[in-house]
DSSP file (Angstrom, degrees, kcal/mol; ACC not computed):
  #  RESIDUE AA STRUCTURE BP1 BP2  ACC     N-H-->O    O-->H-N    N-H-->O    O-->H-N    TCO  KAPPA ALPHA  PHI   PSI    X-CA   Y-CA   Z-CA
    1    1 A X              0   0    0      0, 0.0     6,-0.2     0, 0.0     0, 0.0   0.000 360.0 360.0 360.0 -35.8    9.8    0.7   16.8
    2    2 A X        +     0   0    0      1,-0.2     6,-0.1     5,-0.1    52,-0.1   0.758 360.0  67.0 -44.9 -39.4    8.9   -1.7   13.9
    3    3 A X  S    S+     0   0    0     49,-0.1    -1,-0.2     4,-0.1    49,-0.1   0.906  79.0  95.9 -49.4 -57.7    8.4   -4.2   16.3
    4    4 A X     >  -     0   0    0      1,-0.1     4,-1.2     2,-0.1     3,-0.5  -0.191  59.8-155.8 -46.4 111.1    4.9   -2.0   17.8
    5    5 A X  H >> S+     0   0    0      1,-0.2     4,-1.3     2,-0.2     3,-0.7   0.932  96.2  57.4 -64.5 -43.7    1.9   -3.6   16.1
    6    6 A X  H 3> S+     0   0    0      1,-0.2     4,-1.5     2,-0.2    -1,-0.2   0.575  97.6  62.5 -89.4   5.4    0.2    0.0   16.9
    7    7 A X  H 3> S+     0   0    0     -3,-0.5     4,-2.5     2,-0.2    -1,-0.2   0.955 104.3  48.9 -69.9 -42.5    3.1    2.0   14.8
    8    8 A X  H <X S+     0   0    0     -4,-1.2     4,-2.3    -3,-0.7     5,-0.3   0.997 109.8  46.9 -50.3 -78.3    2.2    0.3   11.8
    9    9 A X  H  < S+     0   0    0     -4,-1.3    -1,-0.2     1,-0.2    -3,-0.2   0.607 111.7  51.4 -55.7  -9.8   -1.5    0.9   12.0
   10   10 A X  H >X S+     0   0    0     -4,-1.5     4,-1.8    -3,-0.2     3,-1.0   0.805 111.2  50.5 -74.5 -42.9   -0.9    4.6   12.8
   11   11 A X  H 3X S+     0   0    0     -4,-2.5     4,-2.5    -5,-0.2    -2,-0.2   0.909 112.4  47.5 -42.7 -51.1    1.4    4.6    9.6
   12   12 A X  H 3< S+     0   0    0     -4,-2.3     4,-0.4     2,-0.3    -1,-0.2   0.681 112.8  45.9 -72.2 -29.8   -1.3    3.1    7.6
   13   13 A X  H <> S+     0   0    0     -3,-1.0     4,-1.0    -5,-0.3    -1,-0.2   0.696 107.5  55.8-107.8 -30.5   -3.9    5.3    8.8
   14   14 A X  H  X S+     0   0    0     -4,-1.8     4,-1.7     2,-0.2     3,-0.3   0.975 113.1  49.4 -62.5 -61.8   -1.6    8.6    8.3
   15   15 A X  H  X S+     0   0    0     -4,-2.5     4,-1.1     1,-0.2    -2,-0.2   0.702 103.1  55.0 -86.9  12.7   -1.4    7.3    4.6
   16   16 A X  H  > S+     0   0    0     -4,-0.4     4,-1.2     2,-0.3    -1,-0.2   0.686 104.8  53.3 -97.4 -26.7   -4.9    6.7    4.1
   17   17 A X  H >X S+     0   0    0     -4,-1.0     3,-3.6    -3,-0.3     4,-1.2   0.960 109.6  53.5 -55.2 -89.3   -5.5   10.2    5.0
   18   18 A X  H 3X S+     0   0    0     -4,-1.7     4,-1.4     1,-0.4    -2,-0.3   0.576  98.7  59.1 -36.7 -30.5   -3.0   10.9    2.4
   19   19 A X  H 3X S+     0   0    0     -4,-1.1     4,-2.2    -5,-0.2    -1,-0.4   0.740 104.8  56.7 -62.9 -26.3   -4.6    9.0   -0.1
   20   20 A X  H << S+     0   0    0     -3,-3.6    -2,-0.2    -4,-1.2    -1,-0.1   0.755 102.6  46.2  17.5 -91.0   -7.3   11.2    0.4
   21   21 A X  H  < S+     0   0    0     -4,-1.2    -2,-0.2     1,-0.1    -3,-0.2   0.829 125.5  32.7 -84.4 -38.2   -6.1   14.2   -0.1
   22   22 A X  H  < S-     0   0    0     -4,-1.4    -2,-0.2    -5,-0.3    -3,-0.2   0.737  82.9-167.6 -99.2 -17.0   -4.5   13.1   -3.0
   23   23 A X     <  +     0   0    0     -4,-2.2    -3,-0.1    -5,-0.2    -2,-0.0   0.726  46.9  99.4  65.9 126.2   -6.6   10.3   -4.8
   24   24 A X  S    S-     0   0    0     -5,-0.1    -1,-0.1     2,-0.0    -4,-0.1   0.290 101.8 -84.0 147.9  15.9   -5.3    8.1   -7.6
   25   25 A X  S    S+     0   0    0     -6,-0.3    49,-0.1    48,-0.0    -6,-0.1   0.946  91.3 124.8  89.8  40.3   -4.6    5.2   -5.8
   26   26 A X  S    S+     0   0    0     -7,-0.2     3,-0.4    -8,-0.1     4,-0.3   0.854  82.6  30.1-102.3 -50.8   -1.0    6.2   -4.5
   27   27 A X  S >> S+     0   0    0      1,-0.2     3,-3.0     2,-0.1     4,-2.5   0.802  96.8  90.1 -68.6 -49.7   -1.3    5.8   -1.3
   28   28 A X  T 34 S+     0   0    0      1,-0.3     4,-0.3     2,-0.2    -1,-0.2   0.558  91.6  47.4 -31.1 -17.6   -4.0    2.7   -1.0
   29   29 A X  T 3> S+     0   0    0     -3,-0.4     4,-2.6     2,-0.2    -1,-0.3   0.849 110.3  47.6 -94.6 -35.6   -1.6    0.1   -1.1
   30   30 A X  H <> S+     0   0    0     -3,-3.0     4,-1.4    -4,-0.3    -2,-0.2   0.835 110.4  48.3 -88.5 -30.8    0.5    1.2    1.2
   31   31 A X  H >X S+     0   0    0     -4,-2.5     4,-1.3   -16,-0.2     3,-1.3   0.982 113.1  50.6 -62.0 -73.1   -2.1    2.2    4.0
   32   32 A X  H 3> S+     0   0    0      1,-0.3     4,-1.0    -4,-0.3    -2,-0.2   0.928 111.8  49.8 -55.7 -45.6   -3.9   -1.3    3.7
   33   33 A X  H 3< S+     0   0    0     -4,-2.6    -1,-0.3     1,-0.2    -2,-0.2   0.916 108.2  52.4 -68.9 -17.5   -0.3   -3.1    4.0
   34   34 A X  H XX S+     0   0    0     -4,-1.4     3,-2.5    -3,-1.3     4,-0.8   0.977 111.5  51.1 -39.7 -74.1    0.5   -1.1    7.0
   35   35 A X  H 3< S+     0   0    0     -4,-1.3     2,-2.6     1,-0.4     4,-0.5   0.751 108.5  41.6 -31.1 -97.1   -2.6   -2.2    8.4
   36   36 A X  T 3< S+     0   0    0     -4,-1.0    -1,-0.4     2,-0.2     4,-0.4  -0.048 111.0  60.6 -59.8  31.2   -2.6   -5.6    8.0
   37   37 A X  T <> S+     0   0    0     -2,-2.6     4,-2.0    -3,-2.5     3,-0.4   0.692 111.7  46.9 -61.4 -85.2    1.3   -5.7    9.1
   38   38 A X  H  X S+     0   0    0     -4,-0.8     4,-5.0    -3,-0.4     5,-0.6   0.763 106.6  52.6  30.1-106.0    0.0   -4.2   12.0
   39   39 A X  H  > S+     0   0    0     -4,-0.5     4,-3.4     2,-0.2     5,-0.3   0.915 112.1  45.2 -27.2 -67.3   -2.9   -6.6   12.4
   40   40 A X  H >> S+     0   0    0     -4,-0.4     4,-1.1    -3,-0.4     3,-0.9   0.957 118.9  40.2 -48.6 -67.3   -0.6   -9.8   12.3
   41   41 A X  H >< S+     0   0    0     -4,-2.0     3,-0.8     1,-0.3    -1,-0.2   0.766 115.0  48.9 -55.2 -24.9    2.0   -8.7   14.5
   42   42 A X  H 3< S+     0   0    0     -4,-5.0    -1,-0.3     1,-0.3    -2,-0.2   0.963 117.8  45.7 -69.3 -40.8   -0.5   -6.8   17.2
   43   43 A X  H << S-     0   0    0     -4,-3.4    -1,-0.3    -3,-0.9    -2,-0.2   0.555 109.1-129.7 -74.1   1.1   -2.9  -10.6   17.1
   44   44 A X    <<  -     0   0    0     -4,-1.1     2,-0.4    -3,-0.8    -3,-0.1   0.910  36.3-170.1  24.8  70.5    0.6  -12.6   17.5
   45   45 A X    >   -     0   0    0     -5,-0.1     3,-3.5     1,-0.1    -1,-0.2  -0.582  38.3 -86.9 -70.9 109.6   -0.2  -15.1   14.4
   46   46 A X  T 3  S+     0   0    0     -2,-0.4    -1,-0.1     1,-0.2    -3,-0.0  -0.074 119.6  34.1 -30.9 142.6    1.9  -17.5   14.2
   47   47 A X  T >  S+     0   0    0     -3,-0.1     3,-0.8    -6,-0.0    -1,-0.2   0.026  89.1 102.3  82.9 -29.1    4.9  -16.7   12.3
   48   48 A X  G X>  +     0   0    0     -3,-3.5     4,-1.4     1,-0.3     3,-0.5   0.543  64.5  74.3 -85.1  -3.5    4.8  -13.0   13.5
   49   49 A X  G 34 S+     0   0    0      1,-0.2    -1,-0.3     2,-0.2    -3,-0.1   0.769  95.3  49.0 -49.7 -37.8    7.4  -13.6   15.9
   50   50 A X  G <4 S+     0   0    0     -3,-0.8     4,-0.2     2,-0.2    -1,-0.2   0.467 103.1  64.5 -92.3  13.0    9.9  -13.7   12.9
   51   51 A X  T X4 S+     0   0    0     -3,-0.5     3,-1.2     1,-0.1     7,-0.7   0.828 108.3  40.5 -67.8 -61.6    8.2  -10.4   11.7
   52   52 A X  T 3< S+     0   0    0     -4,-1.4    -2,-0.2     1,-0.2     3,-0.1   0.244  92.3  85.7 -91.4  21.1    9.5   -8.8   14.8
   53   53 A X  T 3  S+     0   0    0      1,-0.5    -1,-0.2    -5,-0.1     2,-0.2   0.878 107.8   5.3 -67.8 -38.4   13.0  -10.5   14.8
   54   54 A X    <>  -     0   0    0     -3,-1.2     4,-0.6    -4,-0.2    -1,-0.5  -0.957  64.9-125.6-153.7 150.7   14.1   -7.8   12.6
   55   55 A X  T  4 S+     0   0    0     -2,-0.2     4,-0.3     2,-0.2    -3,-0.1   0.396 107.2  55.9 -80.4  11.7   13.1   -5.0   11.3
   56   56 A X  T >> S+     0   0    0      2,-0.2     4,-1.8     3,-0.1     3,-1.2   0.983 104.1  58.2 -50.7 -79.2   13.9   -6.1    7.5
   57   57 A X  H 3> S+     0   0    0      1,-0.3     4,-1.9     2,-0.2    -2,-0.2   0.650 107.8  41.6 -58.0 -41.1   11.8   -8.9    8.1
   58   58 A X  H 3X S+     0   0    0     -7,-0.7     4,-2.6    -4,-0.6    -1,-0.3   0.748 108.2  61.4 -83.9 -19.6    8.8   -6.7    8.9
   59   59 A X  H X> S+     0   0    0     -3,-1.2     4,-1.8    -4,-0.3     3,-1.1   0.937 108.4  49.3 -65.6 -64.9    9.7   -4.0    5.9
   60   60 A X  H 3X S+     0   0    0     -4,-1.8     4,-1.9     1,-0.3     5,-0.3   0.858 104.7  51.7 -71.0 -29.0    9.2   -7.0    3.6
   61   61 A X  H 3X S+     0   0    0     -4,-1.9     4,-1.5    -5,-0.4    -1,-0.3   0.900 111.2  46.4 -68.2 -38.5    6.1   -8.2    4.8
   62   62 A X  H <X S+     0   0    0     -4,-2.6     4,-1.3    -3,-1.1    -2,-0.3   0.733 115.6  54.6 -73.0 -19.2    4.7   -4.6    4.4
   63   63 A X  H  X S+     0   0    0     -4,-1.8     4,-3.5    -5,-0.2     5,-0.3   0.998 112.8  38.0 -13.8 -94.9    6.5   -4.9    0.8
   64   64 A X  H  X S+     0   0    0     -4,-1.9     4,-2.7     1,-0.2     5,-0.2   0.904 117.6  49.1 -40.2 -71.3    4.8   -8.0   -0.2
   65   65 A X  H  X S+     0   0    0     -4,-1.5     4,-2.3    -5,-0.3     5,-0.3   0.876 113.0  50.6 -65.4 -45.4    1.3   -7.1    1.4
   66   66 A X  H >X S+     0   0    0     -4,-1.3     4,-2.4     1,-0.2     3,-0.9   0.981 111.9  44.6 -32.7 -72.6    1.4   -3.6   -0.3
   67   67 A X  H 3X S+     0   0    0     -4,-3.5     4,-2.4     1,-0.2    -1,-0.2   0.895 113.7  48.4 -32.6 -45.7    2.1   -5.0   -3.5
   68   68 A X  H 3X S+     0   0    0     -4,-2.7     4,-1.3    -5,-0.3    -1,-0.2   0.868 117.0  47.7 -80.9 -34.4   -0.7   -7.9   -3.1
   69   69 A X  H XX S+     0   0    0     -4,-2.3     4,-1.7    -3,-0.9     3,-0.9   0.963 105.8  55.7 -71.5 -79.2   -3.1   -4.9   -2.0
   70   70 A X  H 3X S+     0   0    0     -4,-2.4     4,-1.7    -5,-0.3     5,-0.4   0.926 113.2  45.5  -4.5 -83.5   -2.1   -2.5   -5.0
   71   71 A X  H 3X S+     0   0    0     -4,-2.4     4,-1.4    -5,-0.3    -1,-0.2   0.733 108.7  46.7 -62.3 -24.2   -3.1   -5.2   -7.3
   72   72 A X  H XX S+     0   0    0     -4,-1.3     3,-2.9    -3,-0.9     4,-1.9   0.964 118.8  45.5 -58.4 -78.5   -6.2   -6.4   -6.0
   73   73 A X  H >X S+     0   0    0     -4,-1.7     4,-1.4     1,-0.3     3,-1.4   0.540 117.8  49.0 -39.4 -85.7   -7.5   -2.3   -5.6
   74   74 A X  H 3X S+     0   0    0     -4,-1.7     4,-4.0     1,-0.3    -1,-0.3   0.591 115.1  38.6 -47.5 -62.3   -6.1   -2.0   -9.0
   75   75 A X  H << S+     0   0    0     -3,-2.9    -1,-0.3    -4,-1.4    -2,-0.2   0.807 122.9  45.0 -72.3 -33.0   -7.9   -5.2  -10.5
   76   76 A X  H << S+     0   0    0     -4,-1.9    -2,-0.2    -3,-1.4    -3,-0.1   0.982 121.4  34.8 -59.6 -76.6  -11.1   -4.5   -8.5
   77   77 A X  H  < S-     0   0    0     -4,-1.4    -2,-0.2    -5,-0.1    -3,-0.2   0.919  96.8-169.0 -68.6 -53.3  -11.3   -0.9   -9.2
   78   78 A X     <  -     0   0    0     -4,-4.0    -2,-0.1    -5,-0.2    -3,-0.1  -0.168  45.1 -45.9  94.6 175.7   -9.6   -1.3  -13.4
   79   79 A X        -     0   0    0      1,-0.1     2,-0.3    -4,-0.1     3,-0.1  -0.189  62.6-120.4 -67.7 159.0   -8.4    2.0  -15.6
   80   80 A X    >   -     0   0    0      1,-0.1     3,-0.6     0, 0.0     4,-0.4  -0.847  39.7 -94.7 -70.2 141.4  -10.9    4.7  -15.5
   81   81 A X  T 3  S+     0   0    0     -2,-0.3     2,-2.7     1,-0.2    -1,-0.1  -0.119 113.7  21.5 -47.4 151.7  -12.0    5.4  -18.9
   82   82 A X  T 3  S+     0   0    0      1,-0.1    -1,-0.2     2,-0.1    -3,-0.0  -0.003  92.5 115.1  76.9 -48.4  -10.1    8.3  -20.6
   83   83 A X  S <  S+     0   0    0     -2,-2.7     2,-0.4    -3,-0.6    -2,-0.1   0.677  71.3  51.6  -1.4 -82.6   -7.4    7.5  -18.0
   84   84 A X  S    S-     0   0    0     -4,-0.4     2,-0.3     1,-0.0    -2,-0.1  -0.609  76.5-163.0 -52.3 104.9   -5.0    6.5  -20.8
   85   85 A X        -     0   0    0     -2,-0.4     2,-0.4     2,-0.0    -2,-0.0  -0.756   5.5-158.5 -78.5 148.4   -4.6    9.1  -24.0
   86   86 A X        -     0   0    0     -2,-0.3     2,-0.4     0, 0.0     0, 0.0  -0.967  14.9-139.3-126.2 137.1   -3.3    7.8  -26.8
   87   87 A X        -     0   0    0     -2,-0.4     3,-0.0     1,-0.1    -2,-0.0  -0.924  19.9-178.5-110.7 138.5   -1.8   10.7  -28.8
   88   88 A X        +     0   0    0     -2,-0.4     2,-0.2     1,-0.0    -1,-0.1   0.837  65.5  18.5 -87.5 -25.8   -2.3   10.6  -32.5
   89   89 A X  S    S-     0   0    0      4,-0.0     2,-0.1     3,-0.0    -1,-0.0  -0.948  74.9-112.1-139.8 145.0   -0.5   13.7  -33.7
   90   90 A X        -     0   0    0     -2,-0.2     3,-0.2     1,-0.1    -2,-0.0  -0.542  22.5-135.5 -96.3 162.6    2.4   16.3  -32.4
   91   91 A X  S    S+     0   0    0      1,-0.2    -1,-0.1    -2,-0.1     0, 0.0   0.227 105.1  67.4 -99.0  22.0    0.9   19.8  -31.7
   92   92 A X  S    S+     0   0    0      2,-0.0    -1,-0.2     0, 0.0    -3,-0.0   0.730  83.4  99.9 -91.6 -17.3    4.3   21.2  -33.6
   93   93 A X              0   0    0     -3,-0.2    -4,-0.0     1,-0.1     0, 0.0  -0.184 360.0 360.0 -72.9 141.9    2.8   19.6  -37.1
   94   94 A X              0   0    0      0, 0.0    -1,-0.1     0, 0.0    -3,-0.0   0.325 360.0 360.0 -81.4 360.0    1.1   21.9  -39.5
């Protein structure tokens, strides 16, 4: 079933819905590596035959491209202000 270029891009598109609904960049990585998992294998790019040899091989290609995804959206998009709190004091201190 790993093998089906359009199982991937339904996965991807199921979690981008879920990123949605839940916002904060959880989901975004993982929807865009779907996709493009997807993409290759459905366009048969060279190479994507050893995608679909096993389905390991294709888990670590949606791995990698997640990861690589994550961090661009991450580096594009950056911290929101306030994001981070730094707390200066406990609220048990008098």
């Amino acid at each position: 079933m790993l093998e089906t270029w359009w199982v991937w891009v339904a996965a991807g598109l199921v979690l981008a819905i879920l990123e949605v609904l839940v916002s904060g960049f959880l989901f975004a990585g993982f929807a865009v590596g779907a996709v493009i998992t997807g993409v290759l294998i459905g366009l048969g790019i060279p190479g994507s035959g050893w995608m679909m040899a096993s389905p390991f091989n294709a888990l670590v290609v949606f791995a990698v491209l997640s990861a690589v995804a994550w961090l661009a959206m991450r580096m594009l998009v950056g911290v929101r202000h306030g994001q981070l709190k730094k707390i200066d004091r406990d609220i048990n201190e008098n």
